[in-house]
VEXDREN-930841 format. One record per residue (C-alpha): x, y, z. Coordinates in steps of 0.02 Angstrom, whole numbers, padded with zeros to 5 digits, always signed. Example, Ala and Ser with C-alpha at 12.3 -4.5 7.8 and 13.67 -1.06 7.14 Angstrom:
2
+00615-00225+00390 +00684-00053+00357 
# end
This chain:
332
-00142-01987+01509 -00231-01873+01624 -00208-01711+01712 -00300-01734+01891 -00358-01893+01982 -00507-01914+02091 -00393-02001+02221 -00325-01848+02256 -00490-01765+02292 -00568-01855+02453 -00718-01829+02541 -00734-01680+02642 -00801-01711+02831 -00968-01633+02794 -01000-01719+02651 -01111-01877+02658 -01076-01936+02483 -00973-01910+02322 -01057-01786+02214 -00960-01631+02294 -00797-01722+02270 -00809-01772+02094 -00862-01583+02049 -00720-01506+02137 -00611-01618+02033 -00692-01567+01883 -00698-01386+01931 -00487-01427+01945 -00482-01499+01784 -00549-01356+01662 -00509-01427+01473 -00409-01557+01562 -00439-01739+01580 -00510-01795+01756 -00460-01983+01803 -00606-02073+01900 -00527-02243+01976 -00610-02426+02002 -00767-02401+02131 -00936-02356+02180 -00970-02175+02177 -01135-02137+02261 -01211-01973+02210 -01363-01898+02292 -01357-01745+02160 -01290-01734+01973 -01122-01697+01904 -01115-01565+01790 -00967-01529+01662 -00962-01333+01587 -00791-01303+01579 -00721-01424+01454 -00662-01548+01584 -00668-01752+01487 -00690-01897+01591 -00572-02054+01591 -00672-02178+01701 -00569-02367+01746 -00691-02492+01669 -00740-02520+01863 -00773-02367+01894 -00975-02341+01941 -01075-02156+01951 -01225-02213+02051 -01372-02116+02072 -01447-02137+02252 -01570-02002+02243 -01703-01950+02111 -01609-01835+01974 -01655-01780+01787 -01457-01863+01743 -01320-01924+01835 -01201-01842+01728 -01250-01666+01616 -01117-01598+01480 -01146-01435+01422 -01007-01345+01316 -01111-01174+01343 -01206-01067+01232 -01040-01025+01105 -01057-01197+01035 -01213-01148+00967 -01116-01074+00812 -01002-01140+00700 -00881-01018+00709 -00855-01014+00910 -00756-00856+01042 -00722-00841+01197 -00741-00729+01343 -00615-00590+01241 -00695-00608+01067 -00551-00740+00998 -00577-00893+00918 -00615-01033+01031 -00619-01217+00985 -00568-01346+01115 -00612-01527+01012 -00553-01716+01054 -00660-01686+01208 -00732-01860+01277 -00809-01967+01425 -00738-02146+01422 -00772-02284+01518 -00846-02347+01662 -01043-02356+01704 -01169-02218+01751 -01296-02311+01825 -01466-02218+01852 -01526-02342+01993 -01702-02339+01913 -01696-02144+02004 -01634-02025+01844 -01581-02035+01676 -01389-02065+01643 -01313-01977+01527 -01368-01796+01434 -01252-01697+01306 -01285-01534+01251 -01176-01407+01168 -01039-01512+01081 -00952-01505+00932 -00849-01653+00873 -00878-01750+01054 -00851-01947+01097 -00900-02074+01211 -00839-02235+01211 -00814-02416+01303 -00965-02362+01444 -01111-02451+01499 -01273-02342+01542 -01378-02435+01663 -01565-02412+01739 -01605-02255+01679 -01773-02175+01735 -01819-02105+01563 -01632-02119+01466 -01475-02206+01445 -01422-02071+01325 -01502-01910+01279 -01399-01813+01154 -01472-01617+01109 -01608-01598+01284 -01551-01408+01243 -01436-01312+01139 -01356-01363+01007 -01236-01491+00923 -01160-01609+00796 -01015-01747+00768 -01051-01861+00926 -00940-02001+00885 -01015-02145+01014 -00914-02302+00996 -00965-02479+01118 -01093-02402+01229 -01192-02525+01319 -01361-02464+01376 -01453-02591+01483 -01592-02608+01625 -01592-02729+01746 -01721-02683+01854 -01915-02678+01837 -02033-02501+01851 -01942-02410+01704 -02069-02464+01552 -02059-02339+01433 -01902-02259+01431 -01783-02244+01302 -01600-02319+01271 -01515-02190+01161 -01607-02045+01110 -01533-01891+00986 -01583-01718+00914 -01453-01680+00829 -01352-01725+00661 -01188-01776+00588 -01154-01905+00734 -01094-02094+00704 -01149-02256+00830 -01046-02393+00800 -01054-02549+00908 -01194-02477+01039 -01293-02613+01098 -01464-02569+01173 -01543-02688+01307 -01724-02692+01402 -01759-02510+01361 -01931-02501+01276 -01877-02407+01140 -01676-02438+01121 -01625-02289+00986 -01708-02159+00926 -01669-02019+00809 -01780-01851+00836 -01682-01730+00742 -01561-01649+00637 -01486-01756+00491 -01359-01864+00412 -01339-01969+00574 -01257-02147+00537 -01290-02320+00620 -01167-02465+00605 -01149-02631+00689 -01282-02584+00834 -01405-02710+00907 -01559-02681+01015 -01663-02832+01091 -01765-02864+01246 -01861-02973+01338 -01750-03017+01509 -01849-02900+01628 -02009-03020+01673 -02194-02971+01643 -02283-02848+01749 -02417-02939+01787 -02453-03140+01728 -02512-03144+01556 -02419-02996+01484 -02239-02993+01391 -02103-02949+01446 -02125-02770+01534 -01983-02674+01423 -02064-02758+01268 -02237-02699+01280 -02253-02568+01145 -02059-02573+01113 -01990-02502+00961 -01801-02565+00909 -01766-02400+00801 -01855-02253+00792 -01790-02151+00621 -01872-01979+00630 -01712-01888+00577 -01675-01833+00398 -01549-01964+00299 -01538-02100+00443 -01432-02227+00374 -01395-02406+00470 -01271-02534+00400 -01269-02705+00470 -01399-02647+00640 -01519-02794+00709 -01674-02758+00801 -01696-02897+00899 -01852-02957+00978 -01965-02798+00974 -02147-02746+00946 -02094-02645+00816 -01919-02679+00745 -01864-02495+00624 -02016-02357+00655 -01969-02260+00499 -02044-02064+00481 -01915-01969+00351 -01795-02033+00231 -01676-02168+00270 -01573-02333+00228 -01583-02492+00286 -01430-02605+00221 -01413-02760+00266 -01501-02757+00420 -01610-02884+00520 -01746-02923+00615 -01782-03075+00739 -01918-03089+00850 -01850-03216+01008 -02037-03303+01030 -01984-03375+01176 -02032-03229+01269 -02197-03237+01202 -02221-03078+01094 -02329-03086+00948 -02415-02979+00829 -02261-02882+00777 -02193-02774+00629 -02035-02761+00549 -02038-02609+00488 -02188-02475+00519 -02197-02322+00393 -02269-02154+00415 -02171-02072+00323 -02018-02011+00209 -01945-02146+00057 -01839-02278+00121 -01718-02409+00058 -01705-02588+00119 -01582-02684+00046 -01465-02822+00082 -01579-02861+00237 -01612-03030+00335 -01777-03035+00399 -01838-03183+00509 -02025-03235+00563 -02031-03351+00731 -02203-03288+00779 -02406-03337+00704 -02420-03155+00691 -02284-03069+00613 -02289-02964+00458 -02145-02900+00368 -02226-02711+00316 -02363-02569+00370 -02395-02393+00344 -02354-02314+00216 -02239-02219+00099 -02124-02244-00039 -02001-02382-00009 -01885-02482-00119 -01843-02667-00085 -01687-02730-00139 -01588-02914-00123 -01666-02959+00045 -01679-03112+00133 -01862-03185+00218 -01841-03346+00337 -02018-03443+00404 -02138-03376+00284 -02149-03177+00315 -02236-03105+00147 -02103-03035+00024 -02154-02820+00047 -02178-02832-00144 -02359-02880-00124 -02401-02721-00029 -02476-02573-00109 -02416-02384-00091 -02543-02256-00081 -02539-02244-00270 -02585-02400-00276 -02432-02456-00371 -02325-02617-00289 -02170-02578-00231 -02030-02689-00329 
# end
């Protein structure tokens, strides 16, 4: 169900393409849902959503940047989500929840980052593919404040070359679940910068379709790629694969790694990798599946405490019980 349809906003004669026509339709649909049908929407400038309006996009439906752009599209719920306890304008409570953006694509076009939320409490996005962004597919908490983003079969991908170094899914903020996001060609695919408690199931990040650079170098997205970056407090992933990256779980606080697996695809020629590098915090690996297809890979480095627990180790990766902590006690 929706309240408003983009079919019934059309362009306006001035107007050269469909930026002003999707924002008049969401300036129509405060706390409403706004109902984007199948098609190409090219947009020379970015959508922005600060009054509550959610986004039902047909799985056709395409938000195309054709200019550069920090993001395509920018949610901001406004500075009274920065407390728990929100008001509005007249001093009464205020909570608008089950707001959303589903479906579709937001396609950067190699010119701007896709998708930034800020200022959410108990927000979702689901079923969406975020393609060719500039520096992000996602970026949850750029400024502001927020917590419970439930993200459910986003599908972040780059098909294009010239965006080495930019990053799939990238959060701030805490208390947020990812189930089913799948993370493809962005150099690093998910990464977790702050707040805590933020919970990983069923997602997959690999790499290696973009060609080379130049002859005799990997893959371009794979060069220095890193599958998970955990620098949030209490990360936990269940059942995540980091597939085919320089560096498969970056791990700097606390977090859990059940039953989780690495697999580097040698085919495309990347060597010398890690499965998990340490800097910090005490992690957990248990239950994992951990695969070595390359001369030089090695299961472990850094350091920190860690626990190892029931794990599997295919083609002759060193169990991690032979490394030493900084203690110099071996980690059982």
């Amino acid at each position: 169900m929706y309240d408003q349809t983009l079919a019934d906003f059309p362009r306006l004669p001035a107007e050269q393409g469909d930026a002003p026509r999707i924002q008049r339709a969401i300036s129509a649909t405060a706390h409403g849902v706004l109902y984007v049908p199948k098609g190409i929407y090219l947009l020379a400038e970015p959508i922005r959503i600060t009054n509550f309006c959610s986004l039902l996009l047909h799985k056709s439906a395409v938000l195309r940047a054709q200019a550069p752009m920090d993001f395509v599209v920018w949610y901001d719920g406004g500075p009274r989500y920065q407390n728990l306890l929100m008001q509005d304008e007249t001093g009464a409570l205020f909570d608008d929840l089950n707001l959303f953006i589903s479906g579709g694509e937001i396609d950067g076009n190699g010119l701007a980052s896709c998708l930034c939320i800020n200022n959410y409490h108990h927000f979702t996005l689901r079923d969406m593919a975020l393609r060719n962004g500039k520096r992000y597919g996602l970026r949850v908490g750029q400024t502001g404040y927020g917590f419970e983003l439930i993200a459910h079969n986003i599908y972040c991908r780059c098909t294009m070359p010239g965006l080495a170094g930019n990053v799939g899914i990238s959060s701030k903020e805490g208390d947020s679940h990812y189930t089913d996001c799948i993370v493809v060609d962005y150099t690093t695919g998910i990464e977790l910068l702050g707040g805590g408690a933020n919970r990983l199931t069923r997602c997959h990040v690999w790499g290696g379709v973009i060609p080379p650079a130049a002859p005799g170098r990997p893959p371009e997205m794979l060069e220095n790629s890193v599958c998970y970056r955990l620098s949030s407090g209490d990360a936990l992933l269940r059942d995540c694969y980091a597939d085919t990256g320089k560096t498969g779980f970056e791990v700097v606080e606390n977090a859990r790694l059940l039953g989780c697996a690495y697999y580097n695809n040698y085919d495309f020629k990347l060597d010398d990798v890690t499965v998990i590098h340490q800097t910090g915090g005490e992690l957990l690996v248990t239950d994992g599946y951990f695969s070595k297809t390359s001369p030089r890979a090695r299961m472990y480095s850094g350091t920190g405490q860690v626990r190892w627990q029931n794990n599997t180790y295919i083609g002759g990766l060193t169990p991690p019980d032979t490394y030493e902590t900084t203690n110099g006690r071996k980690q059982l």
